[in-house]
C-alpha positions as CSV (number, residue, x, y, z in Angstrom):
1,X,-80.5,55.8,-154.2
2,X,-81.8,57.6,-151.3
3,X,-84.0,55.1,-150.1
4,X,-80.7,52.5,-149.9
5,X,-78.3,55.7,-148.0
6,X,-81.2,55.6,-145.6
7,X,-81.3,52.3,-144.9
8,X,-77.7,51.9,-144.9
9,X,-77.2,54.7,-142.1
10,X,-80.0,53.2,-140.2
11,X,-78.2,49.8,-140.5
12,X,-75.0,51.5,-139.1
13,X,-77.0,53.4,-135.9
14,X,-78.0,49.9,-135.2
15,X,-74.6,48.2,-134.9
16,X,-73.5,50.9,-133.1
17,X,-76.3,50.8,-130.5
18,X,-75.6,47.4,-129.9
19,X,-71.9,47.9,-129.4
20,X,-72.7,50.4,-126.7
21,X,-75.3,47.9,-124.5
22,X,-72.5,45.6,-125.0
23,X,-70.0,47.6,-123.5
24,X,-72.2,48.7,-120.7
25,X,-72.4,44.5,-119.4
26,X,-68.4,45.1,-119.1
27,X,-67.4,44.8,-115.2
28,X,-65.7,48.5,-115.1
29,X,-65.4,48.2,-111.0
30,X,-63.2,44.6,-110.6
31,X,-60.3,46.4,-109.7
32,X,-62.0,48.8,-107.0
33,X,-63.4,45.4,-105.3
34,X,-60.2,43.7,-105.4
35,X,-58.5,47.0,-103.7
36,X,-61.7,47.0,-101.5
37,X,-61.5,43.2,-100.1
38,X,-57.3,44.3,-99.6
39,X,-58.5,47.0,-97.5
40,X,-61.2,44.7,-95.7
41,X,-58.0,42.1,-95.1
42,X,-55.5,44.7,-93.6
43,X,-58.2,46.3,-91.4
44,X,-59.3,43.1,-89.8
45,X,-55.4,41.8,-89.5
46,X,-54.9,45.1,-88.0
47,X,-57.9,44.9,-85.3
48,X,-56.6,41.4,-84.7
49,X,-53.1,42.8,-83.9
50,X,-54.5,45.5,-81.8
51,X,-57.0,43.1,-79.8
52,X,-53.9,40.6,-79.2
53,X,-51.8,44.1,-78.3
54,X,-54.5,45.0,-76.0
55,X,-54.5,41.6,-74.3
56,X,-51.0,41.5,-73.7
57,X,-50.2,44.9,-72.8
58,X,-51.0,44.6,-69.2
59,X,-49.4,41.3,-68.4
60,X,-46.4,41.1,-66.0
61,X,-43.2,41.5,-68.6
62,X,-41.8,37.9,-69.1
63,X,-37.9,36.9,-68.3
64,X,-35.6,35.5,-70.6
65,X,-35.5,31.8,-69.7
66,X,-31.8,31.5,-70.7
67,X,-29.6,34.5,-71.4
68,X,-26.0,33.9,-73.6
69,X,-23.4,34.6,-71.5
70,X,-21.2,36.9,-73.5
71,X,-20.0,39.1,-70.8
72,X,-18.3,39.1,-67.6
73,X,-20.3,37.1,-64.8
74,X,-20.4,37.2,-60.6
75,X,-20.6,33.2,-60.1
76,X,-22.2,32.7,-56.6
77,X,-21.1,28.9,-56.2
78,X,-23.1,28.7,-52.3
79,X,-26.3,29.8,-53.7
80,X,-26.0,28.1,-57.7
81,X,-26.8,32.0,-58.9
82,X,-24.9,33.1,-61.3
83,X,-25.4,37.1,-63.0
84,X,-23.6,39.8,-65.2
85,X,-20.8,41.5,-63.4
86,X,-21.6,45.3,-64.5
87,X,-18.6,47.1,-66.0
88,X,-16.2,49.8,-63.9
89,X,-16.8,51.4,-61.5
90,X,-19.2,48.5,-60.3
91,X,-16.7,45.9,-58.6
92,X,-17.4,43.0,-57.3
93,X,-18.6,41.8,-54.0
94,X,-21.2,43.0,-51.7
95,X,-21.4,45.5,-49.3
96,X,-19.9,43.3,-46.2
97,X,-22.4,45.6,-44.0
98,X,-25.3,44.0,-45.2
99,X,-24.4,39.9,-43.9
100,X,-26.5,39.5,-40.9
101,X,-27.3,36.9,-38.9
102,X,-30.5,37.1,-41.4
103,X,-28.8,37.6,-44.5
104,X,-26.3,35.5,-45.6
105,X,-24.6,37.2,-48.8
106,X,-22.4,34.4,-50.4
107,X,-21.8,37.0,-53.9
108,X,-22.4,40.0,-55.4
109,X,-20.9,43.4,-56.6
110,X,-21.7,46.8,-55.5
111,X,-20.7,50.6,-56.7
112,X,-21.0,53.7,-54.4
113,X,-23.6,55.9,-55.1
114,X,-22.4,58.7,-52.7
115,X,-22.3,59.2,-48.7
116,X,-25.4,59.6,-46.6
117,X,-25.3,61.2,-43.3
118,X,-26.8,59.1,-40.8
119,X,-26.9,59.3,-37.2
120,X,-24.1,62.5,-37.1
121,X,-22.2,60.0,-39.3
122,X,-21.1,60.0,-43.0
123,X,-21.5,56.8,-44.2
124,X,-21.3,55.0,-48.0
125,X,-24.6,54.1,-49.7
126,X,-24.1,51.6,-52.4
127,X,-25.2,50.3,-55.4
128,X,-25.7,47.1,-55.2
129,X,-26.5,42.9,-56.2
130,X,-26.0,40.3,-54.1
131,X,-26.9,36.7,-53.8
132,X,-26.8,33.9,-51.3
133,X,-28.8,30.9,-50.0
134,X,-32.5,31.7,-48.2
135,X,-32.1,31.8,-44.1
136,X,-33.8,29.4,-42.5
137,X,-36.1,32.3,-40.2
138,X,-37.9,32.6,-43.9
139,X,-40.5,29.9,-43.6
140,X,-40.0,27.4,-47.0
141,X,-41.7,24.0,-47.5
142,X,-41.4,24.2,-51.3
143,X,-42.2,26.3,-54.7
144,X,-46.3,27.3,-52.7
145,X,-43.9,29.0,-50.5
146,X,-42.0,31.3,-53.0
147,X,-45.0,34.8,-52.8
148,X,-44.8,34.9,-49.3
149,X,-40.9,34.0,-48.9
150,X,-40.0,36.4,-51.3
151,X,-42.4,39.2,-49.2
152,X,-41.1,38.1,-46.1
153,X,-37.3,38.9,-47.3
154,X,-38.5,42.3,-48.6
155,X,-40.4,43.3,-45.5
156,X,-36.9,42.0,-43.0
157,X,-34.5,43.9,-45.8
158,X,-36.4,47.0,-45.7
159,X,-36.0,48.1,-42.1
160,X,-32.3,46.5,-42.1
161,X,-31.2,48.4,-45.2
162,X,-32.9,51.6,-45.4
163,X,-34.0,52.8,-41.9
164,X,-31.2,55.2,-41.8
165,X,-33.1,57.5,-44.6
166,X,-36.5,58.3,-44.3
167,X,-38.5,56.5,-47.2
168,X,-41.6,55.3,-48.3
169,X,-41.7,52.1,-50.6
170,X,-44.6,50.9,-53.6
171,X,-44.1,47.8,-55.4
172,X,-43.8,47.6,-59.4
173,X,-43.6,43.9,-60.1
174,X,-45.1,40.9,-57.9
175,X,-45.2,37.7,-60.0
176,X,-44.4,34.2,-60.5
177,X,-40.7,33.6,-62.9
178,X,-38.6,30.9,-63.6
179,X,-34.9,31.2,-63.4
180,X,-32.9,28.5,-66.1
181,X,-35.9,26.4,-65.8
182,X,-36.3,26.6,-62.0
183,X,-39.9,28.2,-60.1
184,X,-39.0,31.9,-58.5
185,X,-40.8,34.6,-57.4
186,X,-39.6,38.1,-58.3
187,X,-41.0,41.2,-56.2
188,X,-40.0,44.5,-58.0
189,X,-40.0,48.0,-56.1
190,X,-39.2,51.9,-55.6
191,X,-37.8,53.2,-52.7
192,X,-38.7,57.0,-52.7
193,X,-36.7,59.4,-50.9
194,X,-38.9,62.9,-50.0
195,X,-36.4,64.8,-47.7
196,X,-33.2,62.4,-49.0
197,X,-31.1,65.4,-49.9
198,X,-31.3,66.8,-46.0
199,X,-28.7,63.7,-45.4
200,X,-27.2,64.5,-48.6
201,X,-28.9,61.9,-50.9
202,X,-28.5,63.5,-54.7
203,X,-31.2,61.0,-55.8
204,X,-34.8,60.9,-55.0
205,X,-35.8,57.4,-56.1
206,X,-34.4,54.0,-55.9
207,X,-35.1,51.1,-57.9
208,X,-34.9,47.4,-56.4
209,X,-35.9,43.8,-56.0
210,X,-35.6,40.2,-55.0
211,X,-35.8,37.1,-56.3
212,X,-36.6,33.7,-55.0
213,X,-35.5,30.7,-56.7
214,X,-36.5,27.4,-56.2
215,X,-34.0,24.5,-55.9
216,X,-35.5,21.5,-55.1
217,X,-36.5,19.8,-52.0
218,X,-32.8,19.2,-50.9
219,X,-31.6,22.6,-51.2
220,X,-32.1,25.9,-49.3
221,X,-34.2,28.6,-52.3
222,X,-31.5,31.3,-53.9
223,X,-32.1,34.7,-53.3
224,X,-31.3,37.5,-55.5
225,X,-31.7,41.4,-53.9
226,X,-30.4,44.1,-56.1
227,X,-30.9,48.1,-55.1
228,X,-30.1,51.1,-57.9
229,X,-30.0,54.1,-56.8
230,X,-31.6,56.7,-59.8
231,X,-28.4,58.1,-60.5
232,X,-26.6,54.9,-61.1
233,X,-28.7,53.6,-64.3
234,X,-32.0,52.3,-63.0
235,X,-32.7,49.9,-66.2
236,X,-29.4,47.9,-64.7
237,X,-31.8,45.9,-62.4
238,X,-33.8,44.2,-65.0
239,X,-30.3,44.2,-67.0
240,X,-29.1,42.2,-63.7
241,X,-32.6,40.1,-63.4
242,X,-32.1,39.0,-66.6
243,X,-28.9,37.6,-66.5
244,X,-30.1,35.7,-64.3
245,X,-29.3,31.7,-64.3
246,X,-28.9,28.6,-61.7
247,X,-26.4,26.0,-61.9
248,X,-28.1,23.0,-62.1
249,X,-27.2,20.8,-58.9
C-alpha cells in the first residue's frame, strides 16, 4: 500500500504544479495598461491644450462681433455708432469743450472725474465716450486707410485734450476689428500722469482709445474716442468698445 500512497501524492504534486504554470500565463497587468494608455491620452490632450493656449495667449483680444442690447444705449444717428449708456452718475452727452473745428462729436456721455487746475484755472476733467463722423483733415481713401487714420486722430486728440496736464502716453492695443460686420481699426492706450496731483489730479493713470470704423465708399469712417480716468472703473472702456455696433446704412 505504500508504493500506491506514493504514487498517489506524486500524482497530486503534479496537478498542482501544472495549475501553478497555468496561472502564471494569466495577464495580472491588463488593468495597469489600460490606466497607463488613460494617462498617455490625458497627458497628450493636455500638451495639446497647452500648445493651443500658448498659441493664442499673445494674440490681440478679439471683439464681440454683435453684442445683445439689453441695456440702455447712446444712439449716435450722424455717425451710425451706437454704444451702452453707462449707469448714474455717467449722463449723457459729451463734453461740449471737446467739438473743434477738428473734432466733430455728434454723441456721447461723459462723468466728472474731478477738477484740474490748469493755467491758474479750476476746470472739470471728464470721463468720457464720444462719437461722431471722421473730419475730412484725416486723410481716408478706404478700409487701407484705417492704421494710419485711426493714429492720425490719436496723435491731433492728444495735444487737444490733455496738454493742460503734464503726461506721457504708451499704447496697449493697435489692431485691425470689425464693428457689426464693418472693417475698424482700434488703437488702445494709457495716459500716465507723474506730477498729476500738483494740479490736483487724484489719479495717476488713464485709460483710453479710438476706434475707426469703416462705412463704405459713400460715407465719411465713424469714430469712437473714449478716455477713463483710473478712478472711474477702467475696465468701462472695453465694457464701452464692446458695445459697440453700426447701423447699417
Amino acid at each position: 500500500m505504500l508504493w500506491l500512497l506514493t504514487l498517489v501524492t506524486s500524482g497530486a504534486l503534479v496537478v498542482i504544479a501544472l495549475f501553478i504554470v497555468d496561472i502564471g500565463k494569466v495577464p495580472t497587468k491588463v488593468r495597469p495598461a489600460a490606466l497607463s494608455a488613460s494617462l498617455r491620452h490625458g497627458a497628450t490632450h493636455g500638451t495639446a491644450t497647452a500648445a493651443a493656449e500658448g498659441r493664442h495667449g499673445h494674440q490681440a483680444k478679439p471683439r464681440p462681433s454683435t453684442t445683445p442690447v439689453s441695456y440702455p444705449q447712446v444712439a449716435d444717428v450722424t455717425s451710425g455708432l451706437s454704444y451702452r449708456q453707462l449707469a448714474s452718475p455717467w449722463r449723457q452727452g459729451c463734453p461740449s469743450d471737446l467739438s473743434t473745428s477738428a473734432f466733430d462729436w455728434t454723441a456721447g456721455e461723459n462723468i466728472v472725474a474731478g477738477q484740474v487746475t490748469i493755467g491758474g484755472s479750476a476746470v472739470d476733467w471728464h470721463g468720457l465716450a464720444c462719437s461722431g463722423p471722421l473730419q475730412q483733415q484725416f486723410a481716408y481713401a478706404g478700409p487701407a486707410d484705417l492704421a494710419s487714420a485711426a493714429s492720425s486722430l490719436l496723435n491731433a486728440i492728444d495735444p487737444a485734450f490733455y496738454a493742460g496736464v503734464r503726461h506721457t502716453r504708451t499704447t496697449d492695443i493697435n489692431q485691425a476689428t470689425t464693428v457689426s460686420g464693418h472693417q475698424a481699426w482700434e488703437i488702445e492706450f494709457t495716459m500716465n500722469y507723474p506730477d498729476g496731483t500738483s494740479q490736483g489730479l487724484t489719479w495717476t493713470t488713464e485709460l483710453g482709445a479710438v476706434v475707426v470704423v469703416d462705412r463704405g465708399q459713400s460715407e465719411a469712417p465713424a469714430v469712437f474716442y473714449v478716455s477713463v480716468p483710473g478712478t472711474l472703473g477702467v475696465p468701462n472702456v472695453d465694457v464701452l468698445i464692446d458695445s459697440l455696433s453700426l447701423s447699417q446704412s
